[in-house]
N, C-alpha and C positions, 0 to 999 in steps of 0.2 A: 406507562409503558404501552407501545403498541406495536404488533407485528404485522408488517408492510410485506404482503405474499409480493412475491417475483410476479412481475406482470412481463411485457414483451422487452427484450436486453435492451433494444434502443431506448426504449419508456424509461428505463432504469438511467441510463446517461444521463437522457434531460434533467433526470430530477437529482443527478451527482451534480451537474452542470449546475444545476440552481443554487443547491445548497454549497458548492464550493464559492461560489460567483459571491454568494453574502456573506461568508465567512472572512475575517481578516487572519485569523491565526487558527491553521488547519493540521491537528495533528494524528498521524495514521498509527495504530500499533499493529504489525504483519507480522504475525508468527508462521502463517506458513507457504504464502504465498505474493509478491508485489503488486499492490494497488493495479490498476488498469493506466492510474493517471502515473504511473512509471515502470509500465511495461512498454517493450519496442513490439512492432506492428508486429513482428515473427513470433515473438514467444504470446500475443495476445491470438494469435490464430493457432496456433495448437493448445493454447486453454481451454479455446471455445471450439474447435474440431475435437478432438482427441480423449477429452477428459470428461468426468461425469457433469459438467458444466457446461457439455454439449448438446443441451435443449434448443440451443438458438441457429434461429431460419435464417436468419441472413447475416452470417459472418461480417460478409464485407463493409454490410450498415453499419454494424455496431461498431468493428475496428474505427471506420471515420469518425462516426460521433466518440470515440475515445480518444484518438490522434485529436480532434476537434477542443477534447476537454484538455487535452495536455496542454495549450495554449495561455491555460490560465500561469501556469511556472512562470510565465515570463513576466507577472503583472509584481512587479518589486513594492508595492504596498501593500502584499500578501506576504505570510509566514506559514513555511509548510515543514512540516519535522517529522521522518518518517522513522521510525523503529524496526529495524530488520530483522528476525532470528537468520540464525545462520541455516535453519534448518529453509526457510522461507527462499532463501537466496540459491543453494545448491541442492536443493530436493531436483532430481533428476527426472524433469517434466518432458522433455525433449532432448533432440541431438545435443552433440557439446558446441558445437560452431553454435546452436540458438542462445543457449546460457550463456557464452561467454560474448556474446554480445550483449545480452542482457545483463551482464556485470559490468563489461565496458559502460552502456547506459548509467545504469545506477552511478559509475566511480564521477559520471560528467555533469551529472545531475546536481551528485556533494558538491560542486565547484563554484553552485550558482548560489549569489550574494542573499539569497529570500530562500535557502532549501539548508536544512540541517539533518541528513543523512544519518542514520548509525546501524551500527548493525551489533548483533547481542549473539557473541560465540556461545557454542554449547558448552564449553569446557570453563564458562563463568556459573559461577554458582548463584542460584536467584532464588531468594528466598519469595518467591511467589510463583503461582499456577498460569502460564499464559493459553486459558481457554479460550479464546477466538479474538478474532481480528476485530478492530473495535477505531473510528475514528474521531475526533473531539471538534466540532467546529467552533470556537473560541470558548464562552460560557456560558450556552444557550442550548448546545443541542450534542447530544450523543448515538451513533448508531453501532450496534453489532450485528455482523454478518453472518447468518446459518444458511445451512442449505437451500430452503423455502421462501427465501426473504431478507428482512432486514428489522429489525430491531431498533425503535426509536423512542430514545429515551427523553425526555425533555425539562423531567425535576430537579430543582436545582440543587439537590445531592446526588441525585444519578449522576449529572453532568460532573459534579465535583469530584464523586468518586473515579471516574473515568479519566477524567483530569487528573489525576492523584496516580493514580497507576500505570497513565503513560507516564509520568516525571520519575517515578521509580523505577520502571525499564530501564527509561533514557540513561538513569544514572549510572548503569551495570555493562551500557553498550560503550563501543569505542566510537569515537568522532572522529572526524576531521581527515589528518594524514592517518591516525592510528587504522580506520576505521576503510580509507584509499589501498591502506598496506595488505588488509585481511582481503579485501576484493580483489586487489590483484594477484593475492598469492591462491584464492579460490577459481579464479578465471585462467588460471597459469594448469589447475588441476582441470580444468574443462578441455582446454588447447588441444 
């Protein structure tokens, strides 16, 4: 286990960039806020303006090399499976016009052929503690996000474990249309 201190936001990109770029099956568990790689440009600049995650000097750099990483979605011999709480999705970060275009994103996101979207309402009962955002790059490598940094696990029981407990989320969240219906009826409460 190693903790990777936050160095400058763009520095951080590159090294999502790298590590997404060699991953084939990349999966996110977000309890309480969306990746960057499916955030829209508006709600990634009142992240990094607005909120205690506003250390960083050059906004507009980092958005690009983010909108830059989100280009990886499109590579279909990639598998991306994101896990949403619902607190993740509607915690009221900003305006409502910004959220409910950031759920419009997410619902267009679930649509594409290499992304499996879900999202894990509160009102489901989960017999586990989801302590922090944690993403699994195939069977090789695991990172968790704290405030300072990042978290790089690389044992192949950490990585198992990790693997293990995004497949137990996933199992409690809704998919597909179910999962289309909870976003539009939370983007309906944004309007």
């Amino acid at each position: 286990m190693q903790l990777e201190s936050t160095t400058g936001a763009a520095d951080v990109q590159q090294d999502l960039a790298a590590l997404e770029g060699s991953a084939t099956r990349l999966r996110y568990f977000l309890p309480s806020i969306p990746t960057g790689l499916i955030q829209t440009p508006e709600y990634m600049r009142h992240v990094m303006t607005r909120t205690s995650a506003s250390a960083v000097s050059d906004v507009e750099l980092v958005i690009a090399r983010k909108m830059e990483r989100q280009a990886i979605l499109d590579d279909l011999s990639k598998r991306f499976e994101f896990v949403l709480t619902e607190s993740a999705i509607r915690w009221r970060l900003c305006e409502a016009a910004v959220m409910a275009r950031q759920i419009e994103h997410l619902v267009a996101l679930s649509r594409r052929p290499n992304v499996d979207l879900r999202v894990l309402p509160l009102a489901v009962q989960v017999p586990e503690v989801p302590f922090n955002t944690f993403t699994v790059y195939d069977t090789t490598l695991a990172t968790l996000e704290v405030f300072t940094g990042r978290v790089v696990l690389r044992g192949a029981k950490e990585v198992e474990h990790y693997g293990g407990l995004f497949d137990h989320f996933a199992e409690y969240a809704n998919a597909d249309d179910s999962a289309r219906e909870l976003l539009g009826e939370w983007r309906q409460a944004r309007a």
